[in-house]
N, C-alpha and C positions, 0 to 999 in steps of 0.2 A: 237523338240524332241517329239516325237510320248508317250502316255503313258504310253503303255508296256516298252518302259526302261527306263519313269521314277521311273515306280514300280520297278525295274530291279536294278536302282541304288542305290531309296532310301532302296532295303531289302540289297545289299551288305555294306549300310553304317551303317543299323542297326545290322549288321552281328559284333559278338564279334570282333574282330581283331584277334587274336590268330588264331579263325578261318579262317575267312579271308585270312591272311596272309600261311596257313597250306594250302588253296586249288592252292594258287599260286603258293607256293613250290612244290607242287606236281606236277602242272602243266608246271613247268618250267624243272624240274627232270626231267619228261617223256617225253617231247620235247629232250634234250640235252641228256639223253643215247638211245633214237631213231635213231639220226641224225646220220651218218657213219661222221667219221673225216672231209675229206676233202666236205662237204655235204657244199654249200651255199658261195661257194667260186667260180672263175676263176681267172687264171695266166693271163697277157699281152700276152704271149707265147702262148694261147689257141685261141686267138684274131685273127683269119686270114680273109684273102678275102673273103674267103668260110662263115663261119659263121656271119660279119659283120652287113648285111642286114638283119638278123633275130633279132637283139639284139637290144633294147631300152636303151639307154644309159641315166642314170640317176645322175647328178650333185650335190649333197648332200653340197658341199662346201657354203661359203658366196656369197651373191649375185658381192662382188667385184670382189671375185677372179671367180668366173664363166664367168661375164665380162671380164675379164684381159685374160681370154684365157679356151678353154675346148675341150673335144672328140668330134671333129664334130658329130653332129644330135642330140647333150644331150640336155634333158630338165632339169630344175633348180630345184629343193625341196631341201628346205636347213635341214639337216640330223634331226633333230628335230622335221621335220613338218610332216615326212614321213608317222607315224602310224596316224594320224589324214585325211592324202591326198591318203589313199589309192585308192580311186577310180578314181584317176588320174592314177595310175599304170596301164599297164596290165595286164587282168589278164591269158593271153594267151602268149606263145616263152617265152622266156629269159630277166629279165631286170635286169641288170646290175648297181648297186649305185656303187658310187664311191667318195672318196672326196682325199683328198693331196695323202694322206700312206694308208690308207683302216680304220684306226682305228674308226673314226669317221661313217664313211659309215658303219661298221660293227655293230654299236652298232643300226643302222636305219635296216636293213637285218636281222635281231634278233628279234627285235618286229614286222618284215612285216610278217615275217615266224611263230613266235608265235601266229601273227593274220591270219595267213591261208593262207600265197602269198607264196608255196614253189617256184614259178619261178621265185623268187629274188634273187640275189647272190652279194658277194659283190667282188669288183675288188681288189684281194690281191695286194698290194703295192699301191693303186691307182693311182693318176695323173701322177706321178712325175714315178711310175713304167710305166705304159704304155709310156709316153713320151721314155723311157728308152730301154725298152724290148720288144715293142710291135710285134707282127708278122705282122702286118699290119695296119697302118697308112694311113687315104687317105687323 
């Protein structure tokens, strides 16, 4: 940890909380009436042959169920670890989280994008959608 965000951290901890707490609100406010509705999402249905090769596919589930089966070409970060591994992401094309239903993956896509990765999106229905709806499976 570099010094500059040790100073960085320890003035946000000496920072009242009230405070604190009123610049995140803020910051989260203005992220989320920014974003257009459907901003940070794709369908299965959007999934075709055509776009395939440009998408990074990212696996947010448990390490078991990752094992047990996944989108070909996905890499693993289990939904948790996401804000912490961003420079594992790209930060270039489209990368796609996903985990079972999207719920989980969403809540990783949220803080990728509050931390500056708007090329993250999460997979609406996730696994079990793509399994389902997908337009292209290979």
């Amino acid at each position: 940890m570099t010094l500059t965000r040790l100073a960085q951290i320890t003035a946000l901890a000496l920072m009242p909380a009230p405070l604190w707490a009123e610049d995140l609100t803020d910051a989260v406010t203005g992220y989320i009436e920014f974003e257009p509705y459907d901003s940070g999402i794709i369908l299965p249905e959007q999934l075709t042959e055509e776009v395939w090769g440009d998408i990074t596919f990212v696996d947010t589930r448990s390490a078991d169920q990752f094992e047990a089966g996944t989108i070909p070409g996905a890499r693993h970060i289990e939904w948790r670890a996401v804000p912490g591994r961003l420079d594992d992401l790209p930060e270039a094309g489209k990368v796609v989280l996903f985990c079972n239903t999207g719920s989980l993956s969403a809540q990783a896509v949220f803080a990728a994008r509050l931390l500056g990765r708007d090329n993250v999106v999460v997979l609406q229905s996730g696994f079990l959608g793509w399994q389902e709806t997908a337009a292209y499976r290979p």
